[in-house]
MDTraj code that builds the backbone (N, CA, C; nanometers):
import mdtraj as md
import numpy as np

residues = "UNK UNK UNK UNK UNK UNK UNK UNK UNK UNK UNK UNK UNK UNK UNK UNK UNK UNK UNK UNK UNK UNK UNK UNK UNK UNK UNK UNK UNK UNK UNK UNK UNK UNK UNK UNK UNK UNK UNK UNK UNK UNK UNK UNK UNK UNK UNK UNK UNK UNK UNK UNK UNK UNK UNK UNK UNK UNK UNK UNK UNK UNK UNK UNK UNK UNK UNK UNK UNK UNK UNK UNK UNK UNK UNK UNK UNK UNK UNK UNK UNK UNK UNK UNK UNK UNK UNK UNK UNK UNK UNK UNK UNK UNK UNK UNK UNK UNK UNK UNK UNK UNK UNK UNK UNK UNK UNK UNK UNK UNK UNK UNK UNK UNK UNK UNK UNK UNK UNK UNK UNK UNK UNK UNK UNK UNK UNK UNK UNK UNK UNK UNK UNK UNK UNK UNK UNK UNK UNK UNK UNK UNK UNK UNK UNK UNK UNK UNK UNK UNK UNK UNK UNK UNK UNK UNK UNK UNK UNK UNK UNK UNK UNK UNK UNK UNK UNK UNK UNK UNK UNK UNK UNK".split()
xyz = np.array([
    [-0.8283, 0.2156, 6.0490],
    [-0.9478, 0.2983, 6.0453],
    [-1.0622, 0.2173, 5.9856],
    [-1.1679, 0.2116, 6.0800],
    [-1.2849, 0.1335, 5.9946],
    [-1.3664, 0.2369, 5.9475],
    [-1.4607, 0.1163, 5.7934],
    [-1.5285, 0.2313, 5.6615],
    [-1.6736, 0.2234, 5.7687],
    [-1.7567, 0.3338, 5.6906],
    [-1.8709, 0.3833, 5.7797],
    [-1.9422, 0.2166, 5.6748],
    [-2.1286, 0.2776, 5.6841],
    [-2.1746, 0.1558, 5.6028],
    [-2.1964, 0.1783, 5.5036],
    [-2.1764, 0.3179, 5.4177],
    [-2.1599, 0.3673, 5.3119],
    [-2.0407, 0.2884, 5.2264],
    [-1.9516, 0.2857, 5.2687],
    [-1.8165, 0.2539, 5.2531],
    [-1.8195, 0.0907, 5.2037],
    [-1.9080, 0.0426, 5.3235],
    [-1.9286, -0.1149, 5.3046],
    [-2.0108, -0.1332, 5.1813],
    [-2.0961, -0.0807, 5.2139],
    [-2.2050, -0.1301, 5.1007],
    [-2.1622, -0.0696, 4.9773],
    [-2.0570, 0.0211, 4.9280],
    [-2.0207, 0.0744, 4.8041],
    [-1.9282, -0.0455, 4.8073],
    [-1.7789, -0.0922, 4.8777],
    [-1.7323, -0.2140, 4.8344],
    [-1.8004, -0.3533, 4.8158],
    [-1.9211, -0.3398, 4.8875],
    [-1.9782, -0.4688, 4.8332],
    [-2.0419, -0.4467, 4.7073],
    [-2.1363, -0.3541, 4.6959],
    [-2.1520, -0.3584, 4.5540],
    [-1.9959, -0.3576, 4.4360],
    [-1.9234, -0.2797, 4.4378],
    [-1.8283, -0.2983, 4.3290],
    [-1.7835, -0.4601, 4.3598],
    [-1.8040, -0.5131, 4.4738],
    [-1.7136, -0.6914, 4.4858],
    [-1.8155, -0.7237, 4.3675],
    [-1.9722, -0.7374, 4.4278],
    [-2.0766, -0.8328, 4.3276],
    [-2.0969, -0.7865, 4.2101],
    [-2.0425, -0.6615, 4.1694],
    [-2.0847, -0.6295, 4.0091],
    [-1.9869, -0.5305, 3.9022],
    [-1.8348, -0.5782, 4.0043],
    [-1.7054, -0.5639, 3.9135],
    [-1.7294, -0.6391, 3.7629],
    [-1.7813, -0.7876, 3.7744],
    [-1.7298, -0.8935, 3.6849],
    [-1.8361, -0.8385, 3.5595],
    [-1.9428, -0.8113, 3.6115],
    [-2.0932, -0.7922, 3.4792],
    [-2.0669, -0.6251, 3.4134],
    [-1.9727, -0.5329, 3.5205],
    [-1.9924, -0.4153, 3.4823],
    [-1.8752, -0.3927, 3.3563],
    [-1.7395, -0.4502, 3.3948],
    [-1.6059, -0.4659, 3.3232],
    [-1.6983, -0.5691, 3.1462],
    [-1.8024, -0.6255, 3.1855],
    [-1.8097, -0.7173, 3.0735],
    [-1.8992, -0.5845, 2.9476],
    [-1.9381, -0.5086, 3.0547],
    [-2.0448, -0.4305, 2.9846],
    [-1.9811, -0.3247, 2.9512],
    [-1.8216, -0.2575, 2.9857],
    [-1.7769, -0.1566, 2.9389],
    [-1.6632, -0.1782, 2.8254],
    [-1.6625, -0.3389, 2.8523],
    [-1.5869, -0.3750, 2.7103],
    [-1.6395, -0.4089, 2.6171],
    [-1.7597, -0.4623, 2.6109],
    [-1.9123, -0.4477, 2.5175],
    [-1.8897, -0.2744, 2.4314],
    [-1.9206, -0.1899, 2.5651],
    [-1.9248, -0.0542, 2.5113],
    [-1.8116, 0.0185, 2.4284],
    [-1.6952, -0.0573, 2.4460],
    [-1.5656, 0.0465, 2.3871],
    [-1.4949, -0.0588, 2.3036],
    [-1.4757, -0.1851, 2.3441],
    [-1.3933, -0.3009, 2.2442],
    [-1.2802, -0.3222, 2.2718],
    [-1.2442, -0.2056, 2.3545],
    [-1.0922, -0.2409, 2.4027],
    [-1.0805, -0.2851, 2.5457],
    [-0.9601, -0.3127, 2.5815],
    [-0.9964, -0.3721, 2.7735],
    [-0.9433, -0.3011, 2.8048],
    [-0.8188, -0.2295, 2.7561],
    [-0.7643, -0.0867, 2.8640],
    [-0.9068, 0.0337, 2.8575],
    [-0.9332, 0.0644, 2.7573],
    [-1.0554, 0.1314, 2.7522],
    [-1.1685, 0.0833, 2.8082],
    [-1.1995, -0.0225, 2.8351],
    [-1.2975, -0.1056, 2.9672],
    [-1.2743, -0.0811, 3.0969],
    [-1.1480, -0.1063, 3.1489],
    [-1.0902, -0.0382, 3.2553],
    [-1.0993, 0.1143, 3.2902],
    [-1.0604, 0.1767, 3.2285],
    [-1.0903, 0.3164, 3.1988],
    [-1.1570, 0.3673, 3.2427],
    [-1.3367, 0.3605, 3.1203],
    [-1.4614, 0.3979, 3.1625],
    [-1.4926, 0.3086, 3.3008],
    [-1.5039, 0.1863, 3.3050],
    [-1.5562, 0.1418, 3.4395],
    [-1.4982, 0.2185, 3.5844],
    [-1.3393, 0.2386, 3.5545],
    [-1.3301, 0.2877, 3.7163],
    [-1.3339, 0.4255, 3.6990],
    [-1.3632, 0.5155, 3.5344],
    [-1.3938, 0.6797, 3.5973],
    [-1.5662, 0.6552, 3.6111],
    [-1.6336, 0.5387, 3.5825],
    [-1.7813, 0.5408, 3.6340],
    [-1.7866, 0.5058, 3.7887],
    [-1.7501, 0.3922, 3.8307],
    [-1.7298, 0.3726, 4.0013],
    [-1.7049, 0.5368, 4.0755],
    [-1.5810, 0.5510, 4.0219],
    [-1.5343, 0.7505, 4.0854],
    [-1.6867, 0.7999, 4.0833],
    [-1.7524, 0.8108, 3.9823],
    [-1.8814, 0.8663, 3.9832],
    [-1.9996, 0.8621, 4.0078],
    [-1.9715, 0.6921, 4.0786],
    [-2.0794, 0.6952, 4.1087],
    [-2.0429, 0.6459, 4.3397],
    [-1.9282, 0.6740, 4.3353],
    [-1.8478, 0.6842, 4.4725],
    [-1.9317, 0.8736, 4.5278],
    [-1.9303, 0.9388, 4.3974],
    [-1.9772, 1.0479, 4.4255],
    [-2.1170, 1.0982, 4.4659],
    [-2.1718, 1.0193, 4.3895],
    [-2.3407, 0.9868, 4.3930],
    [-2.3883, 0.8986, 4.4875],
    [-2.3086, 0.8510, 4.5699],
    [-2.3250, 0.6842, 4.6089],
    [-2.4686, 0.7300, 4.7537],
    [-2.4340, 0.8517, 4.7742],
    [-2.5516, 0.8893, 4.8912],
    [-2.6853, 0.8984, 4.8286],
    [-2.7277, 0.9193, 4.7063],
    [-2.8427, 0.9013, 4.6487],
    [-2.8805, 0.8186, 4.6186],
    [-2.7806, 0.6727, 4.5649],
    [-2.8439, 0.5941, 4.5367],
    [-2.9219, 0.4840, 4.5588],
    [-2.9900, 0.4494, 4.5192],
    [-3.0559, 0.3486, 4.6073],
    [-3.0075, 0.1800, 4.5520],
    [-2.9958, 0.1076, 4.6532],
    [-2.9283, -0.0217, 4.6488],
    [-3.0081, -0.1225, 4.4980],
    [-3.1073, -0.1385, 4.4908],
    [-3.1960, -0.1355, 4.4172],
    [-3.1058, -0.1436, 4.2480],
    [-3.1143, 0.0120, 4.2299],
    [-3.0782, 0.0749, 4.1109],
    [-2.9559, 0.1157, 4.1092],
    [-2.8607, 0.0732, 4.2127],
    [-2.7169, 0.1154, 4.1904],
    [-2.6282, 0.0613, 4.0296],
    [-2.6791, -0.0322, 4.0035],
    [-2.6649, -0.1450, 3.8682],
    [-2.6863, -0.0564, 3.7426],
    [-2.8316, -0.0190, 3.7297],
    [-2.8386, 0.0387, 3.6318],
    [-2.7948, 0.1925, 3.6163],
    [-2.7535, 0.2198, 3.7679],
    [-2.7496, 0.4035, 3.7345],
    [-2.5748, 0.3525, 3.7174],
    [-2.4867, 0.2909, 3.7364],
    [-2.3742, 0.2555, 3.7190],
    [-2.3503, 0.2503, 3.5671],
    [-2.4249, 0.1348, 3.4858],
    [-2.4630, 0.1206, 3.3811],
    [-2.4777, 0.2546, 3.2451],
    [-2.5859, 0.3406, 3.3084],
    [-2.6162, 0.4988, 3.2763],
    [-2.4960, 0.5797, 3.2479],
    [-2.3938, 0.5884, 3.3797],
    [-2.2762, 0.6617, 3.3942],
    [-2.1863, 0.6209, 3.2979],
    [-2.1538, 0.4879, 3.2418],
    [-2.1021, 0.4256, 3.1660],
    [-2.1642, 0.4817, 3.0046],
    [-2.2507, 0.4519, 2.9895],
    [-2.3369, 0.5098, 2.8681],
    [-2.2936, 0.6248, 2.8427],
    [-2.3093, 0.7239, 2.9042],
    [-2.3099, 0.8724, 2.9534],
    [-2.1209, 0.9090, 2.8887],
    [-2.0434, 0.8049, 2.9721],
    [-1.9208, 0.8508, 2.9627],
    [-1.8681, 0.8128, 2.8190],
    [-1.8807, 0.6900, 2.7647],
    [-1.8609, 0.6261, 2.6853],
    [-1.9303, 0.7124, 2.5013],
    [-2.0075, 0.7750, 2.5396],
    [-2.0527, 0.8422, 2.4821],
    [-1.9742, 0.9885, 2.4254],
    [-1.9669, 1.0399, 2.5639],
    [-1.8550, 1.1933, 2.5788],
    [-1.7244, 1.1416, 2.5143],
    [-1.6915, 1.0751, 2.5416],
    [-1.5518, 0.9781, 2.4334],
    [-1.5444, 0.9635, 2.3222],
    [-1.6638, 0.9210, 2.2867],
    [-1.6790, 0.9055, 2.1382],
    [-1.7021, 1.0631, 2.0811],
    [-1.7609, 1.1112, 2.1257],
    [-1.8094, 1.2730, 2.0661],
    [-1.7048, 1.3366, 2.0476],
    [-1.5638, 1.3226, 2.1629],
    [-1.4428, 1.3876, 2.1769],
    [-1.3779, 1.3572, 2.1017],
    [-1.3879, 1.1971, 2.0494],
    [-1.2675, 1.1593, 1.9442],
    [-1.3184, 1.0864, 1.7882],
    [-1.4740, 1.1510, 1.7349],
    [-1.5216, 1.1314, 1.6420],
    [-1.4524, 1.1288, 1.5272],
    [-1.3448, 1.1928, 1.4973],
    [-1.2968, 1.2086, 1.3729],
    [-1.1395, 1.1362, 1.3915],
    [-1.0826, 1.0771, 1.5434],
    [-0.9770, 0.9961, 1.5030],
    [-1.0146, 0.8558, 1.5677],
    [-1.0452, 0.8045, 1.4806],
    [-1.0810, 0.6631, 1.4853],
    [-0.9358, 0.5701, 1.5046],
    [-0.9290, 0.4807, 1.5948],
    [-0.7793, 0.3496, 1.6108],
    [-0.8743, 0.2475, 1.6198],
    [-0.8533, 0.1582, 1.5220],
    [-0.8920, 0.0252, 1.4567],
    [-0.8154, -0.0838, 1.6198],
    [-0.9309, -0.1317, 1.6629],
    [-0.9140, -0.2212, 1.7642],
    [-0.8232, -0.3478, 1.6955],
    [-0.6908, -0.3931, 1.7716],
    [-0.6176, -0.5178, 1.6995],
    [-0.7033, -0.6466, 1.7430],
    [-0.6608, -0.7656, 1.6878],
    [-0.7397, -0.8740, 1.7301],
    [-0.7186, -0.9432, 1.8390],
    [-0.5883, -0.8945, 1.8990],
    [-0.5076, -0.9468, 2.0193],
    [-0.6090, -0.8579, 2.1190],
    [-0.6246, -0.7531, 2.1308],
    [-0.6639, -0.6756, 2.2235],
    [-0.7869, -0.7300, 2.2497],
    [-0.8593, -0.7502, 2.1361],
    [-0.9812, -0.7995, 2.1707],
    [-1.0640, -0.8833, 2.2856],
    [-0.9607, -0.9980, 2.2805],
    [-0.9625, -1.1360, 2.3705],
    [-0.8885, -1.1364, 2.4812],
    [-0.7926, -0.9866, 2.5231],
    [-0.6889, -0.9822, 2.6285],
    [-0.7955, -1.0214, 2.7510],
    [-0.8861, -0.9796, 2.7833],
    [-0.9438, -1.0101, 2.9261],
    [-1.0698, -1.1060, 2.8712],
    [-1.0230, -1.2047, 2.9310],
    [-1.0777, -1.3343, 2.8968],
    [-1.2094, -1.3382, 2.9911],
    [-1.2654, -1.2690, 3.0810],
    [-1.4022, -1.2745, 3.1302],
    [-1.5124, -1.1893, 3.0614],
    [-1.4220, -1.1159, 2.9476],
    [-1.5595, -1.0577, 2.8522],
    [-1.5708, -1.1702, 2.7270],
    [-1.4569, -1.1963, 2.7111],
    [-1.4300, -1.3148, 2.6231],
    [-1.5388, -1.4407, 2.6647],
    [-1.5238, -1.4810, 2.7730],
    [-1.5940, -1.6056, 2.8332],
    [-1.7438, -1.5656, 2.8187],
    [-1.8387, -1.4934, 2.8101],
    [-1.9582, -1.4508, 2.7869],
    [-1.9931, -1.5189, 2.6572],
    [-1.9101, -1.5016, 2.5523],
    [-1.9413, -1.5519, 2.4526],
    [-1.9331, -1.6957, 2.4253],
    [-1.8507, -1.7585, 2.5156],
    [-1.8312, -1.9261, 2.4980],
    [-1.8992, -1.9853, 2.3952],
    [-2.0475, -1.9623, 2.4202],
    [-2.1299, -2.0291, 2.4106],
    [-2.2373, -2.0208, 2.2288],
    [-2.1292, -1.9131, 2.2012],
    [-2.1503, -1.9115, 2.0235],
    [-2.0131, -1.9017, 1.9427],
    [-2.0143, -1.9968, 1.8663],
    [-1.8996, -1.9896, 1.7543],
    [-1.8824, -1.8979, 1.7021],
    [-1.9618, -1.7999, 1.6819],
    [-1.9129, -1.6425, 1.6130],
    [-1.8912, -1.5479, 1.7076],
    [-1.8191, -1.5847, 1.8050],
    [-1.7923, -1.4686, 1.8999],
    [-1.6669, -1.3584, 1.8774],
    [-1.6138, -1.4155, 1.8119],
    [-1.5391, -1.3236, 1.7338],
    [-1.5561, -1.2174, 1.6500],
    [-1.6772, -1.2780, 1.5812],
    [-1.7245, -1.1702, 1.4613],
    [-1.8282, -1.0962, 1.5459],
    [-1.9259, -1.1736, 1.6424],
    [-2.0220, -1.0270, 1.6954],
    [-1.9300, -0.9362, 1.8122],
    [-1.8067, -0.9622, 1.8460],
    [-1.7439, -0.8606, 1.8940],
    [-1.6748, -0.7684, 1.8189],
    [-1.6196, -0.8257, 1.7007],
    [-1.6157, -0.7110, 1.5865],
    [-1.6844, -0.6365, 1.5524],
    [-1.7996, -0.6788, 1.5175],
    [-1.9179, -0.6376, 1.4343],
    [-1.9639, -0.4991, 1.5596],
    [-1.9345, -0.5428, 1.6873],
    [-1.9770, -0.4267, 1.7734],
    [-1.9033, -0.3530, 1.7761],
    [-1.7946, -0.3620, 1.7766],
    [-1.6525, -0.2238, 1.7447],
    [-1.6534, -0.1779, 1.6555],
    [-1.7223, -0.2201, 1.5628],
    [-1.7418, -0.0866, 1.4285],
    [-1.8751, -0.0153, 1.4152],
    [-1.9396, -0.0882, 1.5387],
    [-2.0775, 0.0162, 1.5329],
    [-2.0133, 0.1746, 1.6056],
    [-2.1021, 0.2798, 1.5637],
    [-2.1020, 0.4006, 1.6475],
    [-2.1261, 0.3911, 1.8099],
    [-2.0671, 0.4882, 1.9196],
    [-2.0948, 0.4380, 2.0749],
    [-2.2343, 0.4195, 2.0843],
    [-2.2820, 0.5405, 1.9960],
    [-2.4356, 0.5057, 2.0284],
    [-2.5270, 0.3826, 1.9712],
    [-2.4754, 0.3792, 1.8996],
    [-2.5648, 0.2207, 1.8479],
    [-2.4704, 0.1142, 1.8931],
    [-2.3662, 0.1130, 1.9547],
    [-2.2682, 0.0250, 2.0511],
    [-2.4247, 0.0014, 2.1879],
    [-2.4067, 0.1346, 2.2428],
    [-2.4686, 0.1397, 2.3752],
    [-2.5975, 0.0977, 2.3817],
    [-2.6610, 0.1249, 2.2578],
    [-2.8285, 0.0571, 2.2465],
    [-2.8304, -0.0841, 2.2456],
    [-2.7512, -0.1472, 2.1173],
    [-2.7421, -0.2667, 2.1642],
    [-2.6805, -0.3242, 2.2366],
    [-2.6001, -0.3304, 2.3253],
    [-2.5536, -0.3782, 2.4286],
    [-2.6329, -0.3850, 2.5334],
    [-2.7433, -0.2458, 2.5926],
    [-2.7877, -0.2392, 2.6538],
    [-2.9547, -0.3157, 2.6218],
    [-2.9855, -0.3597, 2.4919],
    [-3.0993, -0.3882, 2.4336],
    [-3.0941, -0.5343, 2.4614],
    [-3.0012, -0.6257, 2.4022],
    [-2.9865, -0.7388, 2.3818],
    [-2.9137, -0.8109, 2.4639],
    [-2.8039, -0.7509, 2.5187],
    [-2.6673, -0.8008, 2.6844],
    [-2.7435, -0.7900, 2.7553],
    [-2.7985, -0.7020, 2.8369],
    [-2.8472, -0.6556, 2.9211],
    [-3.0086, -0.6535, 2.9164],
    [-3.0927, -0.6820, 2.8233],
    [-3.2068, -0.7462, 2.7987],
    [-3.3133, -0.6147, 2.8559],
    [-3.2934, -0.4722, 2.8669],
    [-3.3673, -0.4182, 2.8810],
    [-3.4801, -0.3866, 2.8172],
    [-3.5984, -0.3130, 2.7895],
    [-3.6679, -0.2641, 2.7429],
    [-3.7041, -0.1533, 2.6903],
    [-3.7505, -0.1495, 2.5751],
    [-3.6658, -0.0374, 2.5195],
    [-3.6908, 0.1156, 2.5347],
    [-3.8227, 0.1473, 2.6226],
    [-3.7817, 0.2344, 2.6940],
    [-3.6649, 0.2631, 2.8088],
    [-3.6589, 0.1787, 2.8564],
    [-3.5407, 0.1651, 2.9855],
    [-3.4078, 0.1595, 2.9297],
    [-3.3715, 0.1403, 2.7931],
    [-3.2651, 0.1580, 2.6698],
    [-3.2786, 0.3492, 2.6657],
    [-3.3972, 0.3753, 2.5946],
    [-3.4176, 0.4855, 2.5753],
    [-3.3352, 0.6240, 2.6713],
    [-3.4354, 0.5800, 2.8160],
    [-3.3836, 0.6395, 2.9466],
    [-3.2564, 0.6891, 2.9864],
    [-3.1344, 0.4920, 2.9525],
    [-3.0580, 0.5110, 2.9784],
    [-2.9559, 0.5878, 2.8820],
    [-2.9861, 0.6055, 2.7783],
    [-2.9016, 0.6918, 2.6341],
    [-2.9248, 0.8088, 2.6573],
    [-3.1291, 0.8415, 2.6898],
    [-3.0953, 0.9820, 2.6587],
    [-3.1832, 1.0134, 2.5796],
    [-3.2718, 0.9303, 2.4964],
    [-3.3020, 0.9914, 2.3597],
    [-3.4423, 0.8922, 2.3499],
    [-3.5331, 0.8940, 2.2652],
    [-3.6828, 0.8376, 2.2609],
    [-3.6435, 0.7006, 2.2268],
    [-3.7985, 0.6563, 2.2281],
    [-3.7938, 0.4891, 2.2345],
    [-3.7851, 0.4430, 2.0754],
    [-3.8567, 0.5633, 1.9862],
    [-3.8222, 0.5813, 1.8762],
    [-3.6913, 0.5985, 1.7898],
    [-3.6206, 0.6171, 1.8805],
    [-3.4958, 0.6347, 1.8117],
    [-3.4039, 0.5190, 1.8646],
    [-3.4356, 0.4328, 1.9958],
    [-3.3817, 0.3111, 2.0257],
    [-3.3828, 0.2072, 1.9045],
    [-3.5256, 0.2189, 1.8704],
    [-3.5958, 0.1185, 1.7641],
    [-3.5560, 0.1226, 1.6501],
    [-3.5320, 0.2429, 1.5690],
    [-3.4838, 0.2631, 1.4351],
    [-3.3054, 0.2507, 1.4770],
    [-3.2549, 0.2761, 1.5828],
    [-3.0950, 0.3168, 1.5928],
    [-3.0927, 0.1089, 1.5985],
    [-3.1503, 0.0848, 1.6404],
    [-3.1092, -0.0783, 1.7158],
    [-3.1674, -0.1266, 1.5808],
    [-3.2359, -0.0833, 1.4928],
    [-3.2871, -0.1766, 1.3916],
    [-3.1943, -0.1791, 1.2753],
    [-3.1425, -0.0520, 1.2077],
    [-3.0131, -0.0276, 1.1440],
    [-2.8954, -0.0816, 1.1840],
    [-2.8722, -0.1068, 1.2988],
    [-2.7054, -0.1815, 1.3614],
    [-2.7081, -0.3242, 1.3349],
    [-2.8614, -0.4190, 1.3690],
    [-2.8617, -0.5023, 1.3450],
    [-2.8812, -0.5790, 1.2020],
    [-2.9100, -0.4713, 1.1292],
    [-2.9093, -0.5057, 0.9639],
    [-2.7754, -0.4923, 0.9412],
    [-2.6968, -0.4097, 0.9743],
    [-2.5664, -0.3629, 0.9340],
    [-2.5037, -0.5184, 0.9722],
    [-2.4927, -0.5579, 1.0832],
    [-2.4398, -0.6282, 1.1291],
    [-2.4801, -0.7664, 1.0542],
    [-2.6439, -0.8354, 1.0020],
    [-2.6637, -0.8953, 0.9481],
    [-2.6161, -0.8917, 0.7922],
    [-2.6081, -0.7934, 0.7522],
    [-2.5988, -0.8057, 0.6251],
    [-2.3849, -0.8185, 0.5585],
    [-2.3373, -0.7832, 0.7486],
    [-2.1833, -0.8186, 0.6966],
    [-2.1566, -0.9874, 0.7491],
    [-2.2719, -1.0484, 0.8201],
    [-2.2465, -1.1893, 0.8601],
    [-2.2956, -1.2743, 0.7201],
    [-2.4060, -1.2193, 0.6343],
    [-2.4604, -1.3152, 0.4814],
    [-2.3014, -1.2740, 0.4129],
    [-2.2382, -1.1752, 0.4124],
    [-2.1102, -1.1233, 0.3214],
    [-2.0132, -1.2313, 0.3647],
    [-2.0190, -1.2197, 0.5121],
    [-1.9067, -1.3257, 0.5491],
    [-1.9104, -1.4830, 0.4883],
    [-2.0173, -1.5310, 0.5379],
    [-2.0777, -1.6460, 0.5205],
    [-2.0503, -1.6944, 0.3781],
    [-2.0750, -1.5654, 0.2582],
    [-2.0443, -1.6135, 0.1327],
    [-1.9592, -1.6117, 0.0846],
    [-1.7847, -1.5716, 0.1947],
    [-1.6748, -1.5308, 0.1426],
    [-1.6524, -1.6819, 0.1820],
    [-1.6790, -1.7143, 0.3148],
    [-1.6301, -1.8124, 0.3291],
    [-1.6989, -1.9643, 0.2869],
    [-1.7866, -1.9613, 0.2034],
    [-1.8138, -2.0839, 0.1316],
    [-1.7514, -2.0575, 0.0081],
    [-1.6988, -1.9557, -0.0497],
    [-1.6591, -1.9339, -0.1635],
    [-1.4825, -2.0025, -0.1664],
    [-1.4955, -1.9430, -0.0525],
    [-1.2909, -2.0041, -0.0027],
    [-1.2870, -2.1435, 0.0396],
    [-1.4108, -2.2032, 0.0678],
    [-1.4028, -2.3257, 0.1091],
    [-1.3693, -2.4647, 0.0036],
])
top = md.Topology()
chain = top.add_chain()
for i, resn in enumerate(residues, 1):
    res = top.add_residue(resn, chain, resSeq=i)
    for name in ("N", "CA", "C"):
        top.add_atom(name, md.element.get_by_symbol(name[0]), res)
traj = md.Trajectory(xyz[None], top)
């Protein structure tokens, strides 16, 4: 049975933007079974939507759905928190490989698993994904004002446990 061009052009998009979307839902959650997860109940959803969308913006409304879901997850399981292991972390080595290119890739993937989804999703989507921070805003949900103060607190948080680190480990050195 051959697919209509709906069909085509939904498998071509998931061929060209499996690799960036899987990098961005393990960004969002920290785990890779939980990367897997959200990414293919976002594809389902957006397989559903796929007649509205336009080729264009299929990326970022993919992106959105991810946000969106990743979010409802966290809201559902706010009060039982499971501490990501360090093995899990690095299991899928193409979110891993993003980071090559800084020696602390270890610690800013930590440092993002203990943020909240929502200040997960701002910066990921602020700084990975290099949007603007209305177009951050958009995709969360919530003002540009609250991108700015939510993204400005995560990154202090996050700075102020890399000076902690830094001085544990000249202290041990």
């Amino acid at each position: 049975m051959k697919g209509t061009d709906a069909d085509e052009a939904f498998n071509g998009f998931v061929t060209a933007h499996s690799p960036a979307l899987r990098r961005t839902a393990y960004l969002l959650t920290g785990s890779t079974s939980a990367a897997e997860d959200l990414l293919q109940d976002a594809l389902v959803k957006l397989w559903l939507a796929w007649h509205r969308v336009e080729a264009s913006t299929a990326s970022a409304y993919t992106r959105r759905i991810m946000v969106n879901l990743a979010t409802d997850r966290w809201r559902r399981r706010r009060y039982a928190t499971v501490p990501v292991e360090e093995a899990e972390r690095f299991a899928d080595q193409g979110a891993a490989r993003t980071f090559e290119a800084s020696e602390d890739r270890a610690f800013i993937v930590g440092q993002l698993a203990q943020l909240s989804a929502k200040e997960r999703a701002i910066v990921v989507l602020r700084y990975y994904h290099d949007l603007a921070e209305a177009d951050v805003a958009e995709a969360v949900g919530c003002s540009v004002g609250t991108v700015k103060s939510t993204c400005s607190r995560a990154l202090a948080r996050i700075r102020t446990r890399a000076e902690a680190a830094l001085i544990t480990s000249r202290s041990t050195s």
